[in-house]
N, C-alpha and C positions, 0 to 999 in steps of 0.2 A: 638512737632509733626513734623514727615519730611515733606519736599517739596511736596512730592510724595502721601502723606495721607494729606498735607493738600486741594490737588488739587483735589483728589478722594471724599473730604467731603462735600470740597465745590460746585464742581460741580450740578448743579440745577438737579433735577429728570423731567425725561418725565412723560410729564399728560398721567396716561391711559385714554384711547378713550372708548364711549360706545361696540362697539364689545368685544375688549378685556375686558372690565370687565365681563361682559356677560360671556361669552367662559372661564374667570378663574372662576368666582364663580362655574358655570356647571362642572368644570372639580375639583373642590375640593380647589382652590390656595386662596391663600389670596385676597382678594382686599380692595381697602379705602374705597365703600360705599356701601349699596344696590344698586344694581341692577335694574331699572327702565321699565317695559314694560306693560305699560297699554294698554288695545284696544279701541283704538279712530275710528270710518267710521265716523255715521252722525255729531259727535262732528269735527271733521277734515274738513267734506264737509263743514260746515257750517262758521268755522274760515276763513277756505280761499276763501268763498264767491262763493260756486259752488253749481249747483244743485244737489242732491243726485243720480239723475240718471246719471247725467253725471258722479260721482263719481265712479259710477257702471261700466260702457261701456267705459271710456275710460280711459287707464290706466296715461295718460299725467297727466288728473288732479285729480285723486288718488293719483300720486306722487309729484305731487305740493301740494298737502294738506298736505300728512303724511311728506313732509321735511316742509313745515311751522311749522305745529304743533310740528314736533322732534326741531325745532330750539326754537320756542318761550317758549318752558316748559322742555327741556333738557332732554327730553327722550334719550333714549340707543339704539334707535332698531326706523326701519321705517317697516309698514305690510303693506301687499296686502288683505288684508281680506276687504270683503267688503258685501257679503251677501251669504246664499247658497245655491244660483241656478243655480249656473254657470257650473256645469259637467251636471246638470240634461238640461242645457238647450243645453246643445251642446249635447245630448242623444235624441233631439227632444221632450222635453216634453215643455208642454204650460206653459208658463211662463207670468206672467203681469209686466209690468213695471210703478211705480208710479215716480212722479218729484221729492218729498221728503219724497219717504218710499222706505227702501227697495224692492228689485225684491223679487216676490214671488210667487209661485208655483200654478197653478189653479188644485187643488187637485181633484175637480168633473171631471175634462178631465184627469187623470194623464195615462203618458208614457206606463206605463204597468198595466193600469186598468183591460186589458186582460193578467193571466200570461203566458198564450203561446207567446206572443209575446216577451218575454225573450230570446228566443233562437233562434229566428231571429236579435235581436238589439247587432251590430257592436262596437266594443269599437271608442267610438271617439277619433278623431287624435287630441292631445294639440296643435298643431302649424299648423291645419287646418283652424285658420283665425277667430272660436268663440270665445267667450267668457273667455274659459279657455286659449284660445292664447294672449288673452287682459290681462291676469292675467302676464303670461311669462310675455309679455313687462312689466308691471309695475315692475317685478323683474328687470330687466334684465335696467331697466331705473334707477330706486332707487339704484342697485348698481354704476350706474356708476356717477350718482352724489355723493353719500356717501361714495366712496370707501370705505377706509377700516375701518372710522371712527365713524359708526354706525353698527348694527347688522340689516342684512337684513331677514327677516321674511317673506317665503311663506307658502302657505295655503292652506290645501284640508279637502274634508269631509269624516266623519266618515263612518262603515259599513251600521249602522241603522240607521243615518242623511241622508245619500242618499240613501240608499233604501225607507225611505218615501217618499222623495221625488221623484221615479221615481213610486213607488206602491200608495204612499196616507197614511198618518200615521195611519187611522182607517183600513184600510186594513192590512198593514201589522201586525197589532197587529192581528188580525183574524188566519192572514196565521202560526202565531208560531204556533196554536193550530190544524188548518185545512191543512197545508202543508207543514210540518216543512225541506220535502228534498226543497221546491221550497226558504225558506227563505233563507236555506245555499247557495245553486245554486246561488241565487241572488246577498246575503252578499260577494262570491267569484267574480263576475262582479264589484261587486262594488270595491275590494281593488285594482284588475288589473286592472282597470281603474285610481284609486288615484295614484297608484305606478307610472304607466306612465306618471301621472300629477306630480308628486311629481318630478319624476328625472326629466322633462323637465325645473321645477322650479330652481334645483340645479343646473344643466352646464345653469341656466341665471345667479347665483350669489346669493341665496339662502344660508344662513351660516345656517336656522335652520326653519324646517315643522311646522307648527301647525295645530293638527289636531280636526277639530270640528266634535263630533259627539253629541250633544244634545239629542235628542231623546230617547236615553240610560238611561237617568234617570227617563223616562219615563215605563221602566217596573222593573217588581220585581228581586231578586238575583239568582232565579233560572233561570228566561229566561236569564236572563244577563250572567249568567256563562256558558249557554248551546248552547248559539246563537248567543252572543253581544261579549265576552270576547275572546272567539278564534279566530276572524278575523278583531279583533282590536291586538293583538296582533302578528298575520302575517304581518298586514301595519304598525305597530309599528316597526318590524325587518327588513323590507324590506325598511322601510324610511334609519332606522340608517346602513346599507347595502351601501347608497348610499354615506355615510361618514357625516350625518348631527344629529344631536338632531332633537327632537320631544316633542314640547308642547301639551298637552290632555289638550282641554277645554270642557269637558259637562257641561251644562247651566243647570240649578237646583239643586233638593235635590240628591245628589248623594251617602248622607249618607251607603246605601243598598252596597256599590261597592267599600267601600274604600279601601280592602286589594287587592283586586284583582288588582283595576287602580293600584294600589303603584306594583304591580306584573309587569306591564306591560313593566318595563324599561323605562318608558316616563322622557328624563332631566327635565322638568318641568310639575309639575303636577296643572292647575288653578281650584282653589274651588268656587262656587257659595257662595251668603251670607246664605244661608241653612244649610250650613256645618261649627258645629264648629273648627274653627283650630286646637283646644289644642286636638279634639278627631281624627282629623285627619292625626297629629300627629304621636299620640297614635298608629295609626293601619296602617300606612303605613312607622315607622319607622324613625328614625333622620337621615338616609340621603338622602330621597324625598326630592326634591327641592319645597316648596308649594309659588302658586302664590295667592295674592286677602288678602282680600276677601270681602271688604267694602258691600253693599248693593250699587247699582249705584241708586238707587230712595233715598230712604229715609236717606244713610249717607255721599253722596256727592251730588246728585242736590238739594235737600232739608233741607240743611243743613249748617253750616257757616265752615270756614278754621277751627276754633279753634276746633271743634268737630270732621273734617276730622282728625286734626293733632292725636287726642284724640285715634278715633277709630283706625288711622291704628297703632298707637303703640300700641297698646292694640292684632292686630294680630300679628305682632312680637315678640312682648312676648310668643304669643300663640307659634307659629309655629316655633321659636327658631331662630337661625343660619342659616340654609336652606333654604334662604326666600326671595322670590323678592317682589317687590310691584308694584300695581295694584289692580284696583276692582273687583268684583264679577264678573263682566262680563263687558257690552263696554260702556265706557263711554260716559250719555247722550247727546245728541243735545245741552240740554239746561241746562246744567249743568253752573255755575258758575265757571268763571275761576279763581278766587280767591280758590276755593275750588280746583281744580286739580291742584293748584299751590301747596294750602299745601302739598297735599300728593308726589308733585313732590321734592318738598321742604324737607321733611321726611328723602326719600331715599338719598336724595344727604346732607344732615347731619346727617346720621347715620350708621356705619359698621353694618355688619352683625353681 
């Protein structure tokens, strides 16, 4: 061997960093191991020894929790996700705040109980000083301690997660059927409202949107295609517009929507434990990127490492090569850190 080949062989490789594994897997490249992005809020608040509201309102120890938590379990990725009320309450809707529950929506008062007053309600300014401005900073803070060695993860809500939240979820189920131009009206406020929340997230340091819309697996396939799917699908394009990926997280049985979500373009698509992989698979094609999809109750807080390790190979299997790891949805409070080790553990000894 010459000089020249032996210096080139032996020369040590640079460790990739979780962004960059992240950003290859998403873009097709090879990498050394799964990909790691679970959602941590009250699991986070609680590690670092904060109260939940303060979790919520202030973005300082938001990002003092999710760099804890990314350092002490080797996560890939730091989020801003924390509960969602946060556009509804910068829209002036009454909001409660608990010390160790999520913020949440007082739905008997909600914003647009009256729907004429839709068309007097102002898109809110993201860096007018609420809530949604508290979210910027924790971007815009996370990046600059993480630079470029974690994936930094902002976050907005879906058409029909915040549209109940500004109408009341029992209401707007009514309006599909009793005022279906006032649900579109409403669903179109809603995306130019995220979009301006979304880019304001991006020029803070934002590599990738997540967008929650829960709610959505709350109605059938017909309203979903006719109501739900075309303007998740305009915030879908109008995120990646901005030059970023987009994670779709609907919380539940989302079984009814799986061709459509796998339609929508989303780099990552998170499954609830409702949904099984292998048929998820199946109808959204091998090269969805599928995140989850443990049960956060019953197969990580409730549960030992060895069974965690158990279940989440058992979804890798399912959901093939295209696959990051994470649970069903956010991991508990009170979940056992031996058990979100396993499955931290999983990813960082297994390629895709």
């Amino acid at each position: 061997m010459s000089g020249a080949a032996r210096e080139i062989t032996d020369r040590p490789r640079r460790t990739v960093n979780g962004r960059e594994r992240i950003l290859a897997h998403l873009a097709g490249r090879p990498v050394d191991r799964l990909p790691l992005m679970p959602i941590t809020m009250m699991f986070a608040a609680r590690l670092a020894g904060a109260r939940y509201l303060d979790y919520c309102t202030d973005h300082r120890v938001l990002a003092a929790a999710q760099l804890r938590t990314a350092e002490m379990f080797g996560f890939d990725h730091v989020s801003v996700i924390s509960d969602p009320a946060v556009e509804a309450a910068d829209c002036g809707a009454h909001v409660q705040y608990f010390d160790e529950q999520p913020v949440a929506i007082v739905e008997e008062d909600a914003r647009l109980a009256d729907k004429i007053q839709l068309a007097g309600l102002r898109q809110p300014d993201p860096q007018g000083g609420g809530r949604m401005h508290n979210r910027i900073q924790a971007v815009a803070l996370l990046r600059e301690r993480v630079g470029r060695d974690l994936l930094v993860e902002g976050w907005i809500e879906g058409p029909i997660a915040e549209a109940a939240d500004l109408r009341g979820i029992n209401t707007i189920m009514m309006d599909f059927y009793d005022d279906p131009a006032f649900v579109h009206e409403l669903f179109a406020f809603v995306v130019e409202m995220e979009l301006r929340f979304a880019r304001e997230q991006v020029a803070a340091g934002a590599d990738l949107i997540g967008l929650g819309d829960a709610a959505a697996s709350l109605v059938g396939p017909e309203l979903y295609r006719e109501f739900v799917w075309p303007h998740e699908q305009r915030l879908v394009a109008g995120v990646q517009a901005l030059g970023v990926p987009v994670r779709l997280h609907i919380c539940g049985n989302t079984r009814a929507h799986l061709e459509r979500m796998g339609r929508l373009g989303c780099a990552i698509v998170d499954l609830d434990s409702m949904v099984p992989l292998a048929e998820a698979r199946a109808r959204m094609g091998p090269e969805q990127i599928l995140l989850g999809n443990l049960n956060p109750v019953a197969a990580l807080r409730n549960s030992t490492s060895a069974a965690v390790t158990a279940a989440i190979a058992a979804c890798h299997r399912e959901a093939g090569p295209r696959f990051m790891v994470g649970a069903g949805c956010e991991v508990p409070r009170d979940a056992p850190e031996e058990n979100l080790r396993a499955l931290c553990d999983y990813a960082r000894s297994h390629p895709p």
